[in-house]
FIFIBA-89212 format. One line per field, with one value per residue: x, y, z of N, C-alpha, C, O, CB in turn; residue number from 1. Coordinates in pm, whole numbers, plus 50000, padded with zeros to 5 digits. Glycine has a CB too. Layout:
residues N
nX <- X,...
nY <- Y,...
nZ <- Z,...
caX <- X,...
caY <- Y,...
caZ <- Z,...
cX <- X,...
cY <- Y,...
cZ <- Z,...
oX <- X,...
oY <- Y,...
oZ <- Z,...
cbX <- X,...
cbY <- Y,...
cbZ <- Z,...
k <- NUM,...
***
This chain:
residues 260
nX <- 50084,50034,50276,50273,50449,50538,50310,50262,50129,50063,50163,50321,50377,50651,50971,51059,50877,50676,50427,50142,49895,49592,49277,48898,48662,48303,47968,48118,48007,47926,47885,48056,48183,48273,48431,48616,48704,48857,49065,49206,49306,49427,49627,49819,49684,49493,49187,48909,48550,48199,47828,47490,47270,47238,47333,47425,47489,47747,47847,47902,48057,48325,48404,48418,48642,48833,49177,49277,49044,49170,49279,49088,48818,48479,48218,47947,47680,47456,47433,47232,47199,47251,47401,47543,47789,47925,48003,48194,48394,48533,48594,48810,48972,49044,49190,49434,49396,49507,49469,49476,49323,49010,48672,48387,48113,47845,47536,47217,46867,46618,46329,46072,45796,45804,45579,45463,45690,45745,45882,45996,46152,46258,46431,46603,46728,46910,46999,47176,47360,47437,47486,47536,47828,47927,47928,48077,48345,48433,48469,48646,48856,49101,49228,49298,49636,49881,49991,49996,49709,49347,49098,48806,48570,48259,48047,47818,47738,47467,47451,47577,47456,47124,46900,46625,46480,46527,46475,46565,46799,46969,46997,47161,47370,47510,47514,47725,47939,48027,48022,48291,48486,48422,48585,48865,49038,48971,49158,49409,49628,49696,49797,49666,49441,49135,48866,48646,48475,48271,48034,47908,47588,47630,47748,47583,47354,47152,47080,46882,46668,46596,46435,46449,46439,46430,46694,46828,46779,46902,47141,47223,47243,47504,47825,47990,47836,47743,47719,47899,48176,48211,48481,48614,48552,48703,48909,48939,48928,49145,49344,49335,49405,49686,49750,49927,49889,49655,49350,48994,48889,48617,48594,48502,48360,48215,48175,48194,47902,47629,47736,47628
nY <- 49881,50238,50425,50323,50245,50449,50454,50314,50117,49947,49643,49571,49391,49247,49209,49405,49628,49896,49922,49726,49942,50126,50079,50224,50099,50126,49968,49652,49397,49336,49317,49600,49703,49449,49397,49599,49576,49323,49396,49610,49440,49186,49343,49399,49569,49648,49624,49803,49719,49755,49633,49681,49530,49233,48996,48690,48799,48916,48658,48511,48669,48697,48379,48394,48547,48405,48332,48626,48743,48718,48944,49138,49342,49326,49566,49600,49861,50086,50330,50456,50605,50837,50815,50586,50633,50658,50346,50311,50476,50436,50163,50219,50399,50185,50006,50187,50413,50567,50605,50546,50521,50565,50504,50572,50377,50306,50246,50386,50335,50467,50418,50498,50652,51006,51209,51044,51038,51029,51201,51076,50828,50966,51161,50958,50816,51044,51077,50860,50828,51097,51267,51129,50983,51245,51319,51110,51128,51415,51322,51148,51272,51383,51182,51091,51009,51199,51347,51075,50988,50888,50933,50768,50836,50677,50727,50760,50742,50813,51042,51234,51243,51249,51003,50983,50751,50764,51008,51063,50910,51018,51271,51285,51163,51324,51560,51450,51433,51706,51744,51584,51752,52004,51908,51901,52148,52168,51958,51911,52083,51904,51716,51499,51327,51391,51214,51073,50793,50723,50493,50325,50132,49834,49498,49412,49329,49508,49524,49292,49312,49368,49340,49100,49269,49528,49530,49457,49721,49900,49805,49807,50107,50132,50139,49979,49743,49600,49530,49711,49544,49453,49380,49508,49803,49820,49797,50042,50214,50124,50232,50549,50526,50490,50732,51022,51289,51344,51495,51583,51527,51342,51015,50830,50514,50372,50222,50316,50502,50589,50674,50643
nZ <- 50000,49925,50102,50365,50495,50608,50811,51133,51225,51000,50898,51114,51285,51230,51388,51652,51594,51661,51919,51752,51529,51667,51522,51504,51372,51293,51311,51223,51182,50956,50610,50436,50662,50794,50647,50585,50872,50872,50675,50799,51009,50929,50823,51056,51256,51554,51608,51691,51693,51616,51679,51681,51706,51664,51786,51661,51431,51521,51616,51417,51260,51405,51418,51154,51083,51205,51311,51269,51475,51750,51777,51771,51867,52020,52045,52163,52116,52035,51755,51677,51796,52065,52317,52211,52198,52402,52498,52289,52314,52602,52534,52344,52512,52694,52525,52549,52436,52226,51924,51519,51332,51231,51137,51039,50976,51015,50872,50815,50620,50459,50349,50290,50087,49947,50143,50300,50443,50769,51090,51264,51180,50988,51145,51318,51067,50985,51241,51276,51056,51039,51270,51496,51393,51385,51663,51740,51631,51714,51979,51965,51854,52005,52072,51869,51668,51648,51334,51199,51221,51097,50942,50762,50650,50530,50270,50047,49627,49667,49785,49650,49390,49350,49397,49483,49656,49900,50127,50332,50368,50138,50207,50421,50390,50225,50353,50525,50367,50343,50576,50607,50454,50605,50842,50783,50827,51101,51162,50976,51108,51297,51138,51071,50862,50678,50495,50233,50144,49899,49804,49512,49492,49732,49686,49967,50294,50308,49991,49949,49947,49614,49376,49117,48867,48933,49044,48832,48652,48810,48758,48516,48505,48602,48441,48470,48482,48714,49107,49365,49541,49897,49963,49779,49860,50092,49984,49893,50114,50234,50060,50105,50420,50393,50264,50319,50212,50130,50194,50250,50058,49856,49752,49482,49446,49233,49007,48760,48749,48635,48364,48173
caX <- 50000,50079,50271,50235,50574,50531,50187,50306,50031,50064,50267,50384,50467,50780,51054,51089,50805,50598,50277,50018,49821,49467,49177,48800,48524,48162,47916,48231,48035,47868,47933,48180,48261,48351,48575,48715,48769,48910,49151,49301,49351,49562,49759,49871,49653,49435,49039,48808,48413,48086,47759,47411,47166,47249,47425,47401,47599,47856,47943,47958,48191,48418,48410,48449,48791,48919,49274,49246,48953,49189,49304,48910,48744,48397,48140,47773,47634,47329,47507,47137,47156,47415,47434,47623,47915,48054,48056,48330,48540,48549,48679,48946,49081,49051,49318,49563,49359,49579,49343,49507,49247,48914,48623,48272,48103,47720,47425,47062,46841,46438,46249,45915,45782,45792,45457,45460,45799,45780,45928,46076,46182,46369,46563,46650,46857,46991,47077,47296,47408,47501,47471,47629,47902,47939,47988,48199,48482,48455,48463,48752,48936,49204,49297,49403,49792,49874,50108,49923,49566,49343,48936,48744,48380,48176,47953,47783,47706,47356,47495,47631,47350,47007,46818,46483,46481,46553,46511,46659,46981,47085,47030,47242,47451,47553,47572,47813,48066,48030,48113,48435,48518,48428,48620,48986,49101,49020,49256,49492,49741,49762,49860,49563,49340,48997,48800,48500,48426,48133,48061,47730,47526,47735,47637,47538,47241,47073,47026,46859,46517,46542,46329,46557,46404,46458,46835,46873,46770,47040,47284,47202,47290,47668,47912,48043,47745,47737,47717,48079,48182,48274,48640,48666,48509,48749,49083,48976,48964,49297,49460,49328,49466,49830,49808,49932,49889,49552,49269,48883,48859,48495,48665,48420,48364,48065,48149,48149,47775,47541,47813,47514
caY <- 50000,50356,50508,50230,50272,50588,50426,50209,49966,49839,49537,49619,49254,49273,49207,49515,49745,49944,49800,49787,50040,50074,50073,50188,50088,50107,49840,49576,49231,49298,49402,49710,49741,49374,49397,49690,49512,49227,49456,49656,49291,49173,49432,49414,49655,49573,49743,49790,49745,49758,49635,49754,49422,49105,48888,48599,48848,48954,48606,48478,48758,48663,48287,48407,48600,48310,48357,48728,48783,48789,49138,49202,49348,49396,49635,49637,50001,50144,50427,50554,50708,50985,50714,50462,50666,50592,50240,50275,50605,50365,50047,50316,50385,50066,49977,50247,50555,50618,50578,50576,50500,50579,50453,50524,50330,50254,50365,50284,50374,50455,50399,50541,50745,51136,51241,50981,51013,51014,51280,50983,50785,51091,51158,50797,50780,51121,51088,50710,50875,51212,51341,51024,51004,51375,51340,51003,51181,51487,51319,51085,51323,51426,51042,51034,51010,51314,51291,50944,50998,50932,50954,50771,50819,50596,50798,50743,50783,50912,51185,51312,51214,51191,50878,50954,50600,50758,51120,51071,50859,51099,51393,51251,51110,51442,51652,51364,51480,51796,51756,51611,51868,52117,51869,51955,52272,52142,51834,51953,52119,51805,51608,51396,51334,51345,51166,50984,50672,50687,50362,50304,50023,49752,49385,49393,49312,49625,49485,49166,49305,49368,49220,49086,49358,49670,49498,49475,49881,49984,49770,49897,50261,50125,50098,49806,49636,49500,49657,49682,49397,49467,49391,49684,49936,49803,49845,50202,50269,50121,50278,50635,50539,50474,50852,51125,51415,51342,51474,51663,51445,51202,50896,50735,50360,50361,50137,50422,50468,50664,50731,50573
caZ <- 50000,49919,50179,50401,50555,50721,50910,51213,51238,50936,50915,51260,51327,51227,51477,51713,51527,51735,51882,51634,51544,51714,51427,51552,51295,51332,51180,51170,51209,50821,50449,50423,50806,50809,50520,50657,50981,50804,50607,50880,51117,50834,50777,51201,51339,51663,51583,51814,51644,51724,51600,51745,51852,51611,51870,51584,51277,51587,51661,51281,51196,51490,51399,50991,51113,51267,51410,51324,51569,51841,51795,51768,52003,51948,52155,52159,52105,51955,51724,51638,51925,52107,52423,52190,52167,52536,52484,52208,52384,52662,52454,52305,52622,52759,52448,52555,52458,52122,51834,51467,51214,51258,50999,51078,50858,51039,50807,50765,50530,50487,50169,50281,50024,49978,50137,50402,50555,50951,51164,51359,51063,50916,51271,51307,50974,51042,51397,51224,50921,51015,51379,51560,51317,51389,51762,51797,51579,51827,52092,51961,51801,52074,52072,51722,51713,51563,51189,51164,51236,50936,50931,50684,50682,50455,50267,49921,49571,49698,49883,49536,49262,49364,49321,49470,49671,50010,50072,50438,50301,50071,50244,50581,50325,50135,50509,50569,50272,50335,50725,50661,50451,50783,50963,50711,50864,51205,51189,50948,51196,51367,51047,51060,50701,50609,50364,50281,50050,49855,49715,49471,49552,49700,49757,50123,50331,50245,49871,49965,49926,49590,49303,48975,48720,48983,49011,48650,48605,48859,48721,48349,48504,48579,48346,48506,48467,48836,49221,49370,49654,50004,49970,49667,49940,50188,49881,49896,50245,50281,50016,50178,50535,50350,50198,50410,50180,50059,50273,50230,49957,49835,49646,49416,49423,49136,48862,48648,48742,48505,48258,47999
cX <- 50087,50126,50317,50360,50549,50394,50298,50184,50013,50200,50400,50409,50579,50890,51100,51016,50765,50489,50199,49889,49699,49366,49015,48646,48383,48098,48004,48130,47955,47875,48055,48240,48338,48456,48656,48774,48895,49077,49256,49376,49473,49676,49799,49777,49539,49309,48937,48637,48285,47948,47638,47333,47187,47343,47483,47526,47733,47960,47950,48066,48278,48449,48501,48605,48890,49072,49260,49155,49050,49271,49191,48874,48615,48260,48028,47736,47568,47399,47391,47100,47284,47462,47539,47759,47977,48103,48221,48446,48577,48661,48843,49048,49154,49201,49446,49556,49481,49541,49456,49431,49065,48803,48468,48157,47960,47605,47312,46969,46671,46343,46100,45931,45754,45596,45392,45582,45706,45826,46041,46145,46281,46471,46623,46739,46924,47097,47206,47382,47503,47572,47535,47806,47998,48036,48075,48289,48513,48505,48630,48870,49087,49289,49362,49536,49816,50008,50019,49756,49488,49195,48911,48615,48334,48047,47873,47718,47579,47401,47555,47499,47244,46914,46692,46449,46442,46585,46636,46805,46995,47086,47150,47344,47547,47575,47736,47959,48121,48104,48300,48484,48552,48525,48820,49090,49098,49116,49394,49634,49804,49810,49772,49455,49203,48905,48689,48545,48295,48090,47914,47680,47612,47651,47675,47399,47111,47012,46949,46680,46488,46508,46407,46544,46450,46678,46877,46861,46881,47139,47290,47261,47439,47726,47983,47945,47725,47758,47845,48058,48246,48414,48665,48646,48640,48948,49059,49022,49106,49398,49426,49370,49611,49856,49778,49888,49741,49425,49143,48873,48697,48575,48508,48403,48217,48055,48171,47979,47718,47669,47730,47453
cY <- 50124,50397,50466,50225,50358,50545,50310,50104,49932,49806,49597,49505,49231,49271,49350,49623,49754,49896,49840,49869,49971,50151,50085,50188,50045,49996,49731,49488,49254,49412,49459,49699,49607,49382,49474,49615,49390,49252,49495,49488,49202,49203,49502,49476,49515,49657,49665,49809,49708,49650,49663,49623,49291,49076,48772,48656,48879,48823,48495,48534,48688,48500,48280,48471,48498,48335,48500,48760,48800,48895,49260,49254,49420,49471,49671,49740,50005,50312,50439,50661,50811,50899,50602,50542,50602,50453,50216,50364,50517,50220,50152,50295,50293,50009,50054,50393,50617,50559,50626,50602,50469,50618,50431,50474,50262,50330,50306,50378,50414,50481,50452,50658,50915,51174,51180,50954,51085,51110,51169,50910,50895,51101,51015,50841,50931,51187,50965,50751,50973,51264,51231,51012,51108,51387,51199,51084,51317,51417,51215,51145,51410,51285,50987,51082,51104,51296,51152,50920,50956,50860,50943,50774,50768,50658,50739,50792,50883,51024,51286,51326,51159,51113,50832,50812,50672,50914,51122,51082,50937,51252,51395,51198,51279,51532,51539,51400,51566,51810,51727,51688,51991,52050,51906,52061,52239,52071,51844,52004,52028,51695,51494,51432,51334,51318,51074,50925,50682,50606,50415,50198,49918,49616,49337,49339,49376,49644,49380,49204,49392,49305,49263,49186,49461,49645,49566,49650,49950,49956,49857,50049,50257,50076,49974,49673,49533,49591,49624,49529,49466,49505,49518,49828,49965,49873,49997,50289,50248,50210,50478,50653,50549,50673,50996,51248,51396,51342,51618,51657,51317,51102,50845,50583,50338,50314,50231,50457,50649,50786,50684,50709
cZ <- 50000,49988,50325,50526,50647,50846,51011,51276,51146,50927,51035,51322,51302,51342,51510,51637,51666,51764,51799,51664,51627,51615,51532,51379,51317,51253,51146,51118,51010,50725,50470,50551,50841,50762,50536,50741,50942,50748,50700,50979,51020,50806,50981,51279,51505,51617,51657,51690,51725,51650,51732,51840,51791,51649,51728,51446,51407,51585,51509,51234,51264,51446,51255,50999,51132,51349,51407,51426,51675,51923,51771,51879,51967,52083,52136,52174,51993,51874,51629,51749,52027,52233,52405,52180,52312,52567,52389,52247,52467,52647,52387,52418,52712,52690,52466,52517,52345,51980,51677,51335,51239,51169,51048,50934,50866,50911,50767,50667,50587,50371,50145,50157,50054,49984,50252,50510,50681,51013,51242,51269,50971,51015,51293,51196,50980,51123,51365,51141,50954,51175,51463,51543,51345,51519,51834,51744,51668,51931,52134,51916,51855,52092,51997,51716,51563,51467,51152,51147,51112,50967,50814,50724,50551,50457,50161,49818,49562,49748,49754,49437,49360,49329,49388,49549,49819,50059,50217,50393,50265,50094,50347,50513,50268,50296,50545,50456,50320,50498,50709,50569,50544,50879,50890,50814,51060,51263,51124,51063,51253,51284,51022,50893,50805,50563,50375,50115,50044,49722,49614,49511,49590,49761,49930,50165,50258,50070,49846,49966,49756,49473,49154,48873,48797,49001,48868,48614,48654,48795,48614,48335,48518,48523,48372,48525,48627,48989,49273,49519,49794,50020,49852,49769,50006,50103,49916,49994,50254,50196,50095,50323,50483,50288,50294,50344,50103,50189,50212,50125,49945,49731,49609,49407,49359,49045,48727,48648,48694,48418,48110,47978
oX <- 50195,50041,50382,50333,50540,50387,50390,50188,49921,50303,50514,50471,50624,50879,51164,51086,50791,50427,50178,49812,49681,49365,48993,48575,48356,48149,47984,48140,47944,47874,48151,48363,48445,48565,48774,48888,49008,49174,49369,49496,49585,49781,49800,49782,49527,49337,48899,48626,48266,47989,47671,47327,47152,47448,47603,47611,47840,48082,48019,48158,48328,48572,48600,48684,49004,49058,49232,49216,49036,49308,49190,48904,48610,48232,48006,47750,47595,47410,47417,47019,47406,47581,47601,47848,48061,48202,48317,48565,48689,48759,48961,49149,49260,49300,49553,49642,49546,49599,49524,49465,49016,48804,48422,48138,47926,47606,47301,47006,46620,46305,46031,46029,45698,45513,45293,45583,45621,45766,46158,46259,46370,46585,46739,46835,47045,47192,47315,47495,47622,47690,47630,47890,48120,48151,48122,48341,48632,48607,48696,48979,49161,49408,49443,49557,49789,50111,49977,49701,49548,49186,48946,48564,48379,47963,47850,47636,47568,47329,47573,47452,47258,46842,46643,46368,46330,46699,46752,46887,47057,47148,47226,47437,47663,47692,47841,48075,48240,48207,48395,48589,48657,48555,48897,49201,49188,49163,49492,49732,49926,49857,49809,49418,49176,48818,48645,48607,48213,48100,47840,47754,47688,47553,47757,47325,47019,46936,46932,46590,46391,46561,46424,46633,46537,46764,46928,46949,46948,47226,47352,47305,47508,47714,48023,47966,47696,47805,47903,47966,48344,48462,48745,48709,48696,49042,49150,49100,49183,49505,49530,49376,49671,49967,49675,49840,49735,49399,49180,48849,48684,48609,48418,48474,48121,47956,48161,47924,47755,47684,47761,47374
oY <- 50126,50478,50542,50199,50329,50604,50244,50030,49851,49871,49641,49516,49165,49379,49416,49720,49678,49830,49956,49872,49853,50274,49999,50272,49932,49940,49693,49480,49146,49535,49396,49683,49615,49376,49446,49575,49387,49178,49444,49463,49169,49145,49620,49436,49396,49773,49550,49907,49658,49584,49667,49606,49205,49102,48786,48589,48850,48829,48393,48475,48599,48497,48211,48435,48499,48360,48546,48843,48913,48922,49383,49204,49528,49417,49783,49758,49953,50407,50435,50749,50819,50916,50541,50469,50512,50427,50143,50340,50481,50185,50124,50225,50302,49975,50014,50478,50715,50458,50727,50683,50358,50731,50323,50531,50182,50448,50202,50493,50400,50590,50455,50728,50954,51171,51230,50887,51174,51173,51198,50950,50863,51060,51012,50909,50908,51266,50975,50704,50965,51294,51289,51024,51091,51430,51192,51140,51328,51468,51202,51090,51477,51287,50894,51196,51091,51243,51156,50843,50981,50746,51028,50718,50828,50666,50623,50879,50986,51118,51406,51438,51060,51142,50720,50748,50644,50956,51165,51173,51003,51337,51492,51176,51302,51554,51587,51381,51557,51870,51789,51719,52055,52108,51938,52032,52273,52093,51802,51930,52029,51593,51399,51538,51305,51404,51016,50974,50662,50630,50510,50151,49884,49609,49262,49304,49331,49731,49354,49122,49467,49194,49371,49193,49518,49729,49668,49696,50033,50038,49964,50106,50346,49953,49890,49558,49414,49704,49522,49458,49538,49608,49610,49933,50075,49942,50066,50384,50340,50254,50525,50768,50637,50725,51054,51328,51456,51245,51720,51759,51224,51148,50826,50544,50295,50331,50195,50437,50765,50908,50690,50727
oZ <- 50060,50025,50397,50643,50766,50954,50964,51374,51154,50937,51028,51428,51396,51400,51428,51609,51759,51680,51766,51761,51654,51619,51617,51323,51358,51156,51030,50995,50952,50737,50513,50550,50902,50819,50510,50714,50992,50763,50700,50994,51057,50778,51016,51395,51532,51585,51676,51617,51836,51554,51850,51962,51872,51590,51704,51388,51355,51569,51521,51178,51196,51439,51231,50912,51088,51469,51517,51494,51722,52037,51760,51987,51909,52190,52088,52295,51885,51951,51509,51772,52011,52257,52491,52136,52319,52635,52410,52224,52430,52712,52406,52430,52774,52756,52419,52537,52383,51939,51695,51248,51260,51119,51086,50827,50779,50876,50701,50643,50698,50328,50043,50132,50156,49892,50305,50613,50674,50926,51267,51290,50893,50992,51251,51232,50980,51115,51421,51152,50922,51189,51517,51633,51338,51523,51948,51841,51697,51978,52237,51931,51782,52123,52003,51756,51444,51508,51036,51068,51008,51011,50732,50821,50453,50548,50198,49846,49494,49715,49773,49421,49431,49234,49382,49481,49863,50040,50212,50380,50347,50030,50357,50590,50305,50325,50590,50495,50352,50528,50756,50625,50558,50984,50980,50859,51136,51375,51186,51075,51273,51335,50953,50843,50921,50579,50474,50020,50134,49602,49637,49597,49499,49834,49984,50073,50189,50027,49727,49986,49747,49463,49098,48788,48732,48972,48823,48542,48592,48764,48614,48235,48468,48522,48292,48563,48631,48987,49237,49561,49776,50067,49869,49756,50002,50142,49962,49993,50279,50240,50140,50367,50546,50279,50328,50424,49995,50261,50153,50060,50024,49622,49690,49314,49423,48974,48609,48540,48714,48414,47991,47886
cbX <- 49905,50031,50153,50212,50675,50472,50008,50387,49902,49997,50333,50292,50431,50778,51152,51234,50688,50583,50167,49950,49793,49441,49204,48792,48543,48083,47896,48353,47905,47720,47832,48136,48143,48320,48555,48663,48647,48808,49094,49209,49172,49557,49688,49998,49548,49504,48971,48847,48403,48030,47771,47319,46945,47241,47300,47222,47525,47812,47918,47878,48211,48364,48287,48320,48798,48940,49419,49228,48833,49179,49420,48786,48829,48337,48188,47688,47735,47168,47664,47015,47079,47353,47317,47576,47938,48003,47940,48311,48504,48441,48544,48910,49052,48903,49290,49658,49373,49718,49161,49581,49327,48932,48711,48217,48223,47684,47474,46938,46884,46383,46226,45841,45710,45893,45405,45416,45977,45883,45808,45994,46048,46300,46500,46521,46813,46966,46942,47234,47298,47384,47322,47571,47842,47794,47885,48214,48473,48350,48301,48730,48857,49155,49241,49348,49893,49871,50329,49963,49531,49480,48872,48777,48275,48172,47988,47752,47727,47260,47652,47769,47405,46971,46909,46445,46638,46652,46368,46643,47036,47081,46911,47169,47363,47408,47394,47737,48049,47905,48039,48530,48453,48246,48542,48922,48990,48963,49193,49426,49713,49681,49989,49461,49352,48966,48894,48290,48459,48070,48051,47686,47432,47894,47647,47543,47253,47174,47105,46947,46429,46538,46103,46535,46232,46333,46852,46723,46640,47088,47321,47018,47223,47735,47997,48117,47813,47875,47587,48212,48316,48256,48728,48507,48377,48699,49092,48883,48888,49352,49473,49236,49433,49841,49735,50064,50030,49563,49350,48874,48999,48310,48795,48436,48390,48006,47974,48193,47717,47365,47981,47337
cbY <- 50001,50420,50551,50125,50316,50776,50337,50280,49952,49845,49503,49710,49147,49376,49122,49532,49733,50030,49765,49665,50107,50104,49912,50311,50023,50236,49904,49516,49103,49252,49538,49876,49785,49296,49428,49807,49448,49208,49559,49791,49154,49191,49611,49491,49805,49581,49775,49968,49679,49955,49513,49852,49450,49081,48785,48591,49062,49005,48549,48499,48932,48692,48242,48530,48685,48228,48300,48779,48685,48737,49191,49095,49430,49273,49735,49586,50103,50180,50415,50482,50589,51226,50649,50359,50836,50616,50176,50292,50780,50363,49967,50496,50438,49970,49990,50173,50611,50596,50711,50532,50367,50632,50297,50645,50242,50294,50449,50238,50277,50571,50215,50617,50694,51224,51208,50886,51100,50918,51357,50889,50752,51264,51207,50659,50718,51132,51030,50571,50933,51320,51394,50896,51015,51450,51402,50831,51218,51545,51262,50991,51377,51502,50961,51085,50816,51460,51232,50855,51136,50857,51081,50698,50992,50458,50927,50682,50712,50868,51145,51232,51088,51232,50745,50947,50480,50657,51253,50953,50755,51077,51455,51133,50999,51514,51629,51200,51526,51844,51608,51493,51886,52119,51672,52046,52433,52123,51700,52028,52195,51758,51553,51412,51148,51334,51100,51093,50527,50805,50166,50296,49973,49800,49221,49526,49345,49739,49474,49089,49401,49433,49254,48949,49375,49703,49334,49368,49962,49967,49616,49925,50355,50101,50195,49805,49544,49374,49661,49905,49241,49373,49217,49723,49917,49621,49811,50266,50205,49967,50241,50650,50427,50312,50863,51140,51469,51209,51471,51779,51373,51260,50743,50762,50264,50455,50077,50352,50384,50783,50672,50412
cbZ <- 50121,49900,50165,50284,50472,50604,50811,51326,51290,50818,50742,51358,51287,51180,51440,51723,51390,51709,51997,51565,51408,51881,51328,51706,51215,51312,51026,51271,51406,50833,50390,50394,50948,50793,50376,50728,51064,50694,50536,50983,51148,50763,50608,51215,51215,51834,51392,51975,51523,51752,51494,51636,51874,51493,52019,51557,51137,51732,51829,51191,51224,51644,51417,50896,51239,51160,51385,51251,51597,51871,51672,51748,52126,51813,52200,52245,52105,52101,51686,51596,52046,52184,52453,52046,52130,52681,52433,52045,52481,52673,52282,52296,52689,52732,52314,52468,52648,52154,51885,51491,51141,51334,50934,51176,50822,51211,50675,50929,50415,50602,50120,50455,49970,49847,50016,50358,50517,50997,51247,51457,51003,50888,51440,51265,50791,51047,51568,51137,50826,50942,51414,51502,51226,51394,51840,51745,51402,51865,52126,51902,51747,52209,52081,51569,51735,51656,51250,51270,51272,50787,50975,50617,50720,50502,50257,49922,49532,49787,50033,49460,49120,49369,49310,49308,49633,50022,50044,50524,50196,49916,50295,50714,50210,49989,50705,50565,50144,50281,50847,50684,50400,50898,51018,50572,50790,51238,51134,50879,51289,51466,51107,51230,50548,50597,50280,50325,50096,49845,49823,49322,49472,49772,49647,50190,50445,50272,49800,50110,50085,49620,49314,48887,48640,49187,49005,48520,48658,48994,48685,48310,48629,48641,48323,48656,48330,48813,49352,49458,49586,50053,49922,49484,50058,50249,49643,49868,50363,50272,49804,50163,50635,50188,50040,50466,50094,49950,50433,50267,49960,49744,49736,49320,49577,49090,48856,48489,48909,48597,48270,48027
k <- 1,2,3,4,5,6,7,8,9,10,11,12,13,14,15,16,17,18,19,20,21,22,23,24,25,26,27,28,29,30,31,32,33,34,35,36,37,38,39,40,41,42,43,44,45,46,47,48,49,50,51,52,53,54,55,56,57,58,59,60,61,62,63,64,65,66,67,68,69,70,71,72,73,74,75,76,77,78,79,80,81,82,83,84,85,86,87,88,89,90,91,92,93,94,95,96,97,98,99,100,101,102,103,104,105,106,107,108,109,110,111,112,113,114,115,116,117,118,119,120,121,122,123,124,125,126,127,128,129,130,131,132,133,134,135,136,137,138,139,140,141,142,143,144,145,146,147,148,149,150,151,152,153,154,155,156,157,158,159,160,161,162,163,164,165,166,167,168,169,170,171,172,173,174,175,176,177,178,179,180,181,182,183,184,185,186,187,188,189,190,191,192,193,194,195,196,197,198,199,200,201,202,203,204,205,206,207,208,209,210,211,212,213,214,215,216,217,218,219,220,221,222,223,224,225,226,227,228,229,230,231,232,233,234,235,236,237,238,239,240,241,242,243,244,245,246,247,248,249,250,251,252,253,254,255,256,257,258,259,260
***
């Protein structure tokens, strides 16, 4: 990886490296956040994740890791809500309270139609998306090891191009660019990035409801003819933790989507 050298948690096994980095990603035990998790545990680090109430996907992931899992550590928190943050500041410090790579990466969606969205149903994916998001990286952000630091937030193609599906998503999605942008000039001084990944549809959970012809239309809109994979999300993130001089940047992961 790019850079890769200058980070000290990766490939920090090495006879007499430094201990390995400490990685916190949200959403680990499924799709992108696994693969993230997956990625960084590979490449030495130790990452702390979370997931919200599926006991059952927590302890599949952990099983699916196998010997990596035990530089896992994973922490039950509700991160729809401003309460789940102290579970994971907590797990931070618990590790040594020196945080290098930090990847929030929870996000839910809400498909009700315009006319019947919710008041509650709108704050919900807001408060996951945007406003959670918002105040774990505050609240973590004196922990990140300053020259090394490096904040991805997992955003997406919705947040750029509107696709009418989800007005929530891609409004909490697009505040979510735009934050770490606002967040540049604060972190900058201390040598810390940051950037967001915004994939287009990728095959996760969150695609499993839908029906072969509404598939087939999305695909038809990307040039790659297909939705990206977990592990491609996860290449990007990593190659953005490896690059020091690249930050208040959206990376694309879209297939080329609606270049038709």
């Amino acid at each position: 990886m790019a850079g890769a050298a200058a980070l000290s948690g990766f490939d920090s096994s090495a006879s007499g490296a430094a201990p390995p980095a400490l990685a916190l990603v949200t959403g680990s035990t499924k799709g992108i956040g696994l693969a993230v998790a997956r990625m960084l545990l590979r490449r030495g680090c130790r990452v702390i994740g979370n997931y919200g109430h599926d006991e059952a996907a927590a302890e599949t992931a952990r099983v699916g890791l196998g010997e990596l899992a035990a530089r896992l550590t994973l922490v039950k928190a509700d991160l729809s809500r401003l309460d789940g943050i102290g579970p994971l500041v907590a797990a931070v410090d618990g590790a040594g309270g020196v945080l290098h790579y930090l990847v929030p990466n929870v996000g839910v969606t809400d498909k009700t139609p315009f006319g019947k969205v919710a008041p509650e149903g709108w704050e919900r994916v807001l408060a996951t998306n945007l406003t959670v998001p918002f105040f774990l990286t505050q609240e973590l952000a004196g922990r990140l090891r300053d020259g090394e630091g490096r904040i991805v937030f997992i955003g997406s193609m919705m947040g750029i191009r509107p696709h009418g599906m989800s007005f929530s998503y891609g409004a909490s999605k697009a505040g979510l660019h735009f934050l770490a942008r606002e967040l540049v000039k604060a972190m900058s001084p201390r040598g810390i990035t940051v950037n967001v990944i915004a994939p287009v549809f990728v095959e996760t959970s969150m695609q499993d409801d839908k029906a072969p012809d509404h598939r087939g239309r999305v695909e038809s809109k990307i040039s790659l003819r297909r939705f990206a994979r977990p592990g491609e999300v996860a290449l990007a993130v990593e190659s953005l933790l490896g690059l020091g001089y690249v930050t208040g940047q959206i990376l694309a992961v879209d297939g080329g989507y609606d270049y038709e």
